[in-house]
C-alpha positions in Angstrom: 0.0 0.0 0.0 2.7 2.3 0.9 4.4 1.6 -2.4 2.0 1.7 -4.7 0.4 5.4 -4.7 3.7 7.5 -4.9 4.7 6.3 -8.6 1.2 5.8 -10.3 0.5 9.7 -9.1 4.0 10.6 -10.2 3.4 8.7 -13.5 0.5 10.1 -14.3 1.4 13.4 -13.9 4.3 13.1 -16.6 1.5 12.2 -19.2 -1.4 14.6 -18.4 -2.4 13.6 -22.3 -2.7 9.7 -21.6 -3.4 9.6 -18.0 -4.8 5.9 -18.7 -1.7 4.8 -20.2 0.6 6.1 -17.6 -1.3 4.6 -15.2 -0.8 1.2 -17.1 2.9 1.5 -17.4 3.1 2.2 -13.6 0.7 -0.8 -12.5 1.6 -3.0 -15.6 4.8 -3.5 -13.4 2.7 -4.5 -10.2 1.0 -7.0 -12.0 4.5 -8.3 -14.1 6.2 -8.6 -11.1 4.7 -11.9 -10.7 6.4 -13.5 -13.6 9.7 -12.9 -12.0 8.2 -13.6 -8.5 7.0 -17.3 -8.7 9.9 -18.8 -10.5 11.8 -17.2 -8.4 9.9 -18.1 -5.1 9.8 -21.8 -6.6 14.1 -21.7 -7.5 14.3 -21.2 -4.1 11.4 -22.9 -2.4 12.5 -26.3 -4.1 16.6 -24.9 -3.3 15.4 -24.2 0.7 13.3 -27.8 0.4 13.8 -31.0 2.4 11.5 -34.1 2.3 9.2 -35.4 5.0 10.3 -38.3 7.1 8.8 -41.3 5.0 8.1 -44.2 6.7 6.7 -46.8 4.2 3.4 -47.5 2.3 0.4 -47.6 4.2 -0.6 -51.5 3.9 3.4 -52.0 5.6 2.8 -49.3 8.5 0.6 -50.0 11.3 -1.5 -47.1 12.1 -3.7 -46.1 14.8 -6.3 -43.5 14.6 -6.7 -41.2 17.9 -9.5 -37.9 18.2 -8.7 -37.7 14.4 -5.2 -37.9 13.7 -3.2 -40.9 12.4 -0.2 -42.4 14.7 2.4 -44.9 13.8 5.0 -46.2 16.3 8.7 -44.4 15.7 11.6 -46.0 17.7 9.3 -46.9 20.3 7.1 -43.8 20.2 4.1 -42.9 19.1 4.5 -40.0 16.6 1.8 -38.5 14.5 1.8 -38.8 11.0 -0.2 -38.4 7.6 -1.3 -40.6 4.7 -0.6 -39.6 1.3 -2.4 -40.6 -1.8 -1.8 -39.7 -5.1 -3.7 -36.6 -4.9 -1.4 -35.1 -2.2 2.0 -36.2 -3.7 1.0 -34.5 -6.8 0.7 -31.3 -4.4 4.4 -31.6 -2.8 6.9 -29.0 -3.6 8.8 -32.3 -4.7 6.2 -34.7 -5.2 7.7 -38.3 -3.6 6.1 -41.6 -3.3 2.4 -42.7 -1.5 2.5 -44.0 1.7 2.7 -42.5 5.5 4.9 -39.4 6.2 6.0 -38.0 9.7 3.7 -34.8 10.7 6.0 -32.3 11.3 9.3 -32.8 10.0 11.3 -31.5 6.7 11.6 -28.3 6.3 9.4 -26.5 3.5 12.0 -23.7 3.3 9.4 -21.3 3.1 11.0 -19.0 5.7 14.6 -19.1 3.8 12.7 -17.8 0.4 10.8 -15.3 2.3 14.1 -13.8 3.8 16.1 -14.1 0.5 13.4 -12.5 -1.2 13.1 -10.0 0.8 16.6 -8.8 0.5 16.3 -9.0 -2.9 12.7 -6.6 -3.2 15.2 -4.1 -0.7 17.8 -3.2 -2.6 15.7 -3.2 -6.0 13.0 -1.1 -4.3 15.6 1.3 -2.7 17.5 1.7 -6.2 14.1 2.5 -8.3 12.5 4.9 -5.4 15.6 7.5 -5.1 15.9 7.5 -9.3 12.6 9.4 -10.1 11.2 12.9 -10.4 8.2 14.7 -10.5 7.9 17.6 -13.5 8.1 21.4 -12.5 4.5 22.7 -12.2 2.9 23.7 -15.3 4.9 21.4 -17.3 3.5 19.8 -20.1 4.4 18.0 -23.1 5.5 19.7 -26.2 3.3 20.6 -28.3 0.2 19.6 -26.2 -2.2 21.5 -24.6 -5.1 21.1 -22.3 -8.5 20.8 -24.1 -11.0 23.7 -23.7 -14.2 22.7 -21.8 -16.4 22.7 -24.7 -14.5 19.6 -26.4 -13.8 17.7 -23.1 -15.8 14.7 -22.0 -18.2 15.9 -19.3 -16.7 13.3 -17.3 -13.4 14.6 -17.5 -13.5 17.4 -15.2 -11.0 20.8 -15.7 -11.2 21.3 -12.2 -9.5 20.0 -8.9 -10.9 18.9 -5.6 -9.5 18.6 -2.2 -9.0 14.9 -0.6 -11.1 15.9 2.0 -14.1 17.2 -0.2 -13.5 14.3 -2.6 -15.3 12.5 0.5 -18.1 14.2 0.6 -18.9 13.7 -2.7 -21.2 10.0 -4.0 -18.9 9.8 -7.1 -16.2 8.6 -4.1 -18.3 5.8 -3.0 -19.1 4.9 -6.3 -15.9 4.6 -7.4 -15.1 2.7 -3.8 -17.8 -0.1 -4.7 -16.5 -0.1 -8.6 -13.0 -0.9 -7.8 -14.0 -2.9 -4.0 -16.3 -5.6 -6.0 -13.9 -5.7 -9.2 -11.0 -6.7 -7.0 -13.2 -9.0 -4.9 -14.3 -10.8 -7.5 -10.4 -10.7 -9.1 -8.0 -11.4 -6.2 -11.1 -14.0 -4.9 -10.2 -16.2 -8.0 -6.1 -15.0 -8.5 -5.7 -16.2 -4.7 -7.1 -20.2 -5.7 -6.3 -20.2 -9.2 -4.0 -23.0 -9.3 -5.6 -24.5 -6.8 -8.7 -24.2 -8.2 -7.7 -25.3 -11.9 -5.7 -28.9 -10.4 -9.2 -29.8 -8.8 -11.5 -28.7 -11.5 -9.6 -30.6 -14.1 -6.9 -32.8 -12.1 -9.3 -35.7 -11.3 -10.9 -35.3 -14.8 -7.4 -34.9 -16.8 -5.1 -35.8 -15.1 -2.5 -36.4 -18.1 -2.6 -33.0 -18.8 -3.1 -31.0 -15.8 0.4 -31.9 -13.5 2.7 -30.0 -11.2 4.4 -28.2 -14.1 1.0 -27.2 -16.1 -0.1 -25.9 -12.9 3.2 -23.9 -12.6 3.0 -22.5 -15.9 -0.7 -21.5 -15.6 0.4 -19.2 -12.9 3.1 -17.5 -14.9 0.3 -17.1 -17.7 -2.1 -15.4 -15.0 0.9 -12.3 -14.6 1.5 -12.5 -18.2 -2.3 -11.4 -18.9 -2.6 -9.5 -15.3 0.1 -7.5 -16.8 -1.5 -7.5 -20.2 -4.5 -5.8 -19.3 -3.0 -3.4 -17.1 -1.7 -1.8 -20.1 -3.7 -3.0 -22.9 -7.0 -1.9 -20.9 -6.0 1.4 -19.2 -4.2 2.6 -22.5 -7.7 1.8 -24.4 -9.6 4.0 -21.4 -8.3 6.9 -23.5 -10.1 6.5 -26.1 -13.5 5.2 -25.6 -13.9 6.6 -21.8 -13.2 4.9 -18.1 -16.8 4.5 -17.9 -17.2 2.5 -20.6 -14.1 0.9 -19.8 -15.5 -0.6 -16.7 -18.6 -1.6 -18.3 -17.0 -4.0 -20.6 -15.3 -5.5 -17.5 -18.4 -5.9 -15.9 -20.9 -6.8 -18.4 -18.2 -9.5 -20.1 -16.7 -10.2 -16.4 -20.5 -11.6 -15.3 -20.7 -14.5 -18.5 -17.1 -15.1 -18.0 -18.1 -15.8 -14.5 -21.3 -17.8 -14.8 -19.3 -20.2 -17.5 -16.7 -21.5 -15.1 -19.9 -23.7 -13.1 -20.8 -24.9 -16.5 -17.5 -26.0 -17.7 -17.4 -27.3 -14.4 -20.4 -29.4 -14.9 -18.9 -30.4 -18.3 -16.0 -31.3 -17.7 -16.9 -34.0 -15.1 -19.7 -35.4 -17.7 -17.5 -35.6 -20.6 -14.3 -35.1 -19.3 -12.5 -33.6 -22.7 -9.4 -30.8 -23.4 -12.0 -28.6 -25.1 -13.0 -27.7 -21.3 -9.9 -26.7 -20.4 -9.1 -24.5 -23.1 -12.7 -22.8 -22.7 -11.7 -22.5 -19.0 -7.9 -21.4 -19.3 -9.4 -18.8 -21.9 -12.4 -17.4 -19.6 -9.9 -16.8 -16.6 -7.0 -15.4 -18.1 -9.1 -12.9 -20.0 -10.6 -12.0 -15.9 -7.4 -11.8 -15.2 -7.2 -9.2 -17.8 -9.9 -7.1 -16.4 -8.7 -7.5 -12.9 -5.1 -6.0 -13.6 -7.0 -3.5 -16.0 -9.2 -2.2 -13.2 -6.3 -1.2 -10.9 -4.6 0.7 -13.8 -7.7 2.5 -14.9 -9.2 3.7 -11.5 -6.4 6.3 -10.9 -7.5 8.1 -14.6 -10.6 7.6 -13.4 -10.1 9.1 -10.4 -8.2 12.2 -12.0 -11.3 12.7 -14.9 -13.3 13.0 -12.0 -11.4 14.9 -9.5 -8.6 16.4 -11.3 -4.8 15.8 -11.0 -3.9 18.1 -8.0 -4.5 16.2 -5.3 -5.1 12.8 -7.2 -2.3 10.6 -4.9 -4.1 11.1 -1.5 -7.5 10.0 -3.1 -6.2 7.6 -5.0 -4.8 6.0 -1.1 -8.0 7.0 -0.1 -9.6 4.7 -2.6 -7.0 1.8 -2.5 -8.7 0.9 1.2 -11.3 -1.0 -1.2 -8.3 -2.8 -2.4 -7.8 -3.6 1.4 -11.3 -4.1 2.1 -11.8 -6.6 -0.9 -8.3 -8.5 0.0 -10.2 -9.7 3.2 -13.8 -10.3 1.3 -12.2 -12.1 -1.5 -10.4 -14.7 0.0 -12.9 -15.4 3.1 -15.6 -15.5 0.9 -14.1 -18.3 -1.7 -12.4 -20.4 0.8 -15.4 -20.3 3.3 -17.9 -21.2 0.2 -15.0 -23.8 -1.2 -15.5 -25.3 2.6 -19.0 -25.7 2.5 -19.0 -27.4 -0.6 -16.4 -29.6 0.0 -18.4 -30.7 3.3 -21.4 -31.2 1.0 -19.3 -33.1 -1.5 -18.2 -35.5 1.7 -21.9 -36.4 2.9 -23.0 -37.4 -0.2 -19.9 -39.4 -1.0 -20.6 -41.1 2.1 -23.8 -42.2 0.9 -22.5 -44.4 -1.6 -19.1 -45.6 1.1 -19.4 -48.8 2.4 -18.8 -48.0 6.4 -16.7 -51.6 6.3 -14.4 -50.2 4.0 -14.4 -46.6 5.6 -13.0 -48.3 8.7 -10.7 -50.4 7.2 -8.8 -47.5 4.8 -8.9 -44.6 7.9 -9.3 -46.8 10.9 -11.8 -45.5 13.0 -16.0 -45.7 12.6 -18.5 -43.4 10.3 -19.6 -41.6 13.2 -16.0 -40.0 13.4 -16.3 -38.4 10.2 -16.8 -35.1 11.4 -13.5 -35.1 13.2 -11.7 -36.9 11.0 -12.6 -33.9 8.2 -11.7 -31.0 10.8 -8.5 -33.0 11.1 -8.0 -33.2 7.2 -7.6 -37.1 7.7 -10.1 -37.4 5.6 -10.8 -36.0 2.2 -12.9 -35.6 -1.0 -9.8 -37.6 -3.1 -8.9 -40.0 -0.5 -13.1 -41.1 -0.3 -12.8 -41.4 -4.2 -10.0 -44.2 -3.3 -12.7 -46.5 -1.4 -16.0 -44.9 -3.5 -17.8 -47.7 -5.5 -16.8 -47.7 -9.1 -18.5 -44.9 -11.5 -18.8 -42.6 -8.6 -18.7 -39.0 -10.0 -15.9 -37.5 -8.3 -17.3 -33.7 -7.1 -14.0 -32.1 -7.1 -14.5 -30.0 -10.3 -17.8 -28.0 -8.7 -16.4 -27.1 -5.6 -16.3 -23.3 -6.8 -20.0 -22.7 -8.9 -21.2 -21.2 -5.5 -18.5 -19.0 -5.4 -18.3 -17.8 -8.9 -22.2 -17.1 -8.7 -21.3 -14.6 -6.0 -19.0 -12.8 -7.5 -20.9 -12.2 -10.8 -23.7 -10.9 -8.5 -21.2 -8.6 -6.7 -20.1 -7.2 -11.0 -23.3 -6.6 -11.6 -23.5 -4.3 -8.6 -20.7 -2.8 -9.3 -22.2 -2.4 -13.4 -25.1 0.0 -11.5 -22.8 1.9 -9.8 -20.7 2.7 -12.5 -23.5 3.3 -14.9 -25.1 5.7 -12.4 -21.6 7.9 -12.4 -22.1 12.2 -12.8 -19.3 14.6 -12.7 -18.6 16.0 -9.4 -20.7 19.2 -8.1 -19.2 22.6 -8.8 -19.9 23.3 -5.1 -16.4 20.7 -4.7 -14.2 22.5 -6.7 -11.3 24.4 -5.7 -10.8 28.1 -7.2 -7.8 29.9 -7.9 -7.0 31.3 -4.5 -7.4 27.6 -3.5 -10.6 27.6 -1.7 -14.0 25.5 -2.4 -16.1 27.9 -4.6 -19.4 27.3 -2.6 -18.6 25.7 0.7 -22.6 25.0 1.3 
């Protein structure tokens, strides 16, 4: 957050002619950054990495199950430990063979990447911050001038407002719920998106969704992110913000609803044509997502001029805050419910014989053994009755519902958008020209 508002606001006043585009250039980086982020983060990850202790297959480890957990005998003690199945070796940083590993031991070498990386973002961050300059006041570029009011959009005001009265006015709150709802519905899907796209298709093709397609898919996601943050804000000069927005709203909701029917789909008639249709629909969100950061701060300066543009733009960004709470809590909590769903009516179909046998304790522990991850939608599908429909790939339609109904909100809002009041303008001498 601290980062972020300084060289947008800097940015775009360099370019008072493509506000949109500056603001792209600026973000376009945010978004990019991920490209040199994750291999990084896995280079190191996998460097930092050491293995579980493995103890053997499950059929050659004796196991006892205790309020939930699993426990072998270690040297003479009892020591907790976890069953792998396919499913969760496929999900290791190094994926290693089925069987029992020792809870708690390895190292994931997630805290030596975070410090290296940190280092790293330091000095890089330093370096950029003391290298640029804002222009001397009145500067513009050559041979460009400001355009008279009677050939400027009406929502491109020639006028500034103070932070404090940009609060006062509805076009604030608008914008807030615009940029709040487009995130939510973004970073709600960016935060799960490999997740969600091994457990969509990864039961249904698993040939062609692995570790490394995975990996690549979330490289792709910051390609496009990036993408749109300057394909999208660059094109907001031309045919408006407003209208801007309403493509990524209007196109955002089908994109949305499609992901629950190539869900659907995909389990039927499990097929590569799915995956395409689905790898297309969410890296062209992915687009609108990273083009809605970049376009807000134009937005923001059509509406309330360039003057005091930063602080309102921070202002605004504590949507971005709000919706990286909402996001997350509401796909993971929905996620959870469905995955709970998913479990009762697998157990329908479970023989209770074979339940105890493969996790060693009775039905009626199931609630407890769930809470305690023992058991899981893929490791039921191991002892489910052959031709059992494996639920994994609908585990989001609830949540991608949501968040087309939280777009279309957001399509009202932004439809409804006026220019600002004259009564919020600043005059010459720098006060509000009608303070009632």
């Amino acid at each position: 957050g601290l980062g972020y508002v300084s060289p947008v606001s800097t940015l775009i006043r360099w370019f008072p002619d493509r506000r949109g585009m500056a603001a792209g250039m600026a973000i376009m980086g945010f978004g990019g950054g991920a490209m040199i982020g994750a291999p990084m983060k896995e280079y190191f990850l996998r460097l930092f990495y050491e293995a579980p202790q493995y103890l053997g297959s499950a059929d050659v480890v004796p196991l006892v199950t205790e309020a939930g957990r699993r426990y072998a005998d270690v040297a003479g003690v009892a020591t907790e430990v976890v069953v792998a199945g396919a499913a969760d070796v496929r999900n290791m940083i190094v994926p290693g063979p089925e069987g029992v590993y020792v809870v708690g031991s390895g190292n994931t070498g997630v805290a030596e990447t975070f410090l290296v990386l940190g280092v790293i973002y330091l000095v890089v961050m330093l370096l950029a911050a003391f290298s640029y300059r804002i222009p001397a006041p009145g500067w513009a570029p050559a041979g460009w001038e400001p355009p008279s009011e009677s050939k400027r959009h009406h929502l491109i005001s020639g006028n500034d407002v103070d932070i404090d009265q940009a609060l006062k006015t509805p076009q604030f709150y608008q914008l807030w719920i615009v940029l709040c709802f487009n995130v939510t519905a973004g970073i709600g899907v960016l935060g799960v998106a490999r997740t969600m796209i091994t457990e969509i298709f990864g039961t249904t093709l698993p040939q062609v969704v692995d570790a490394a397609f995975a990996a690549t898919y979330v490289v792709m996601i910051s390609v496009f992110n990036m993408i749109g943050r300057f394909f999208w804000a660059s094109s907001s000069d031309y045919i408006g913000r407003r209208n801007t927005y309403t493509i990524f709203f209007v196109l955002g909701i089908a994109l949305y609803l499609s992901v629950p029917y190539i869900a659907g789909q995909v389990s039927a008639t499990p097929a590569v044509v799915w995956l395409v249709w689905f790898y297309a629909a969410t890296m062209i969100i992915f687009t609108m997502y990273g083009g809605g950061f970049a376009t807000i701060p134009a937005y923001l300066a059509d509406i309330f001029g360039t003057r005091y543009v930063g602080g309102i733009h921070g202002r605004l960004l504590t949507a971005w805050s709000t919706a990286g709470v909402l996001g997350p809590l509401a796909i993971t909590s929905l996620r959870q419910d469905a995955v709970n769903r998913a479990i009762d009516e697998l157990m329908q179909d479970i023989d209770p014989a074979a339940f105890q046998d493969y996790f060693g304790a009775p039905v009626d522990q199931l609630a407890l053994l769930v809470e305690q991850r023992t058991v899981t939608i893929a490791r039921l599908m191991e002892i489910a009755p052959p031709g059992t429909v494996d639920p994994t790939s609908g585990l989001y339609n609830t949540t991608m519902i949501l968040m087309a109904a939280l777009l279309a909100v957001a399509l009202i809002c932004n439809l409804l958008m006026r220019p600002v009041h004259p009564r919020h303008h600043i005059s010459d001498d720098g006060a509000v020209e009608d303070p009632a």
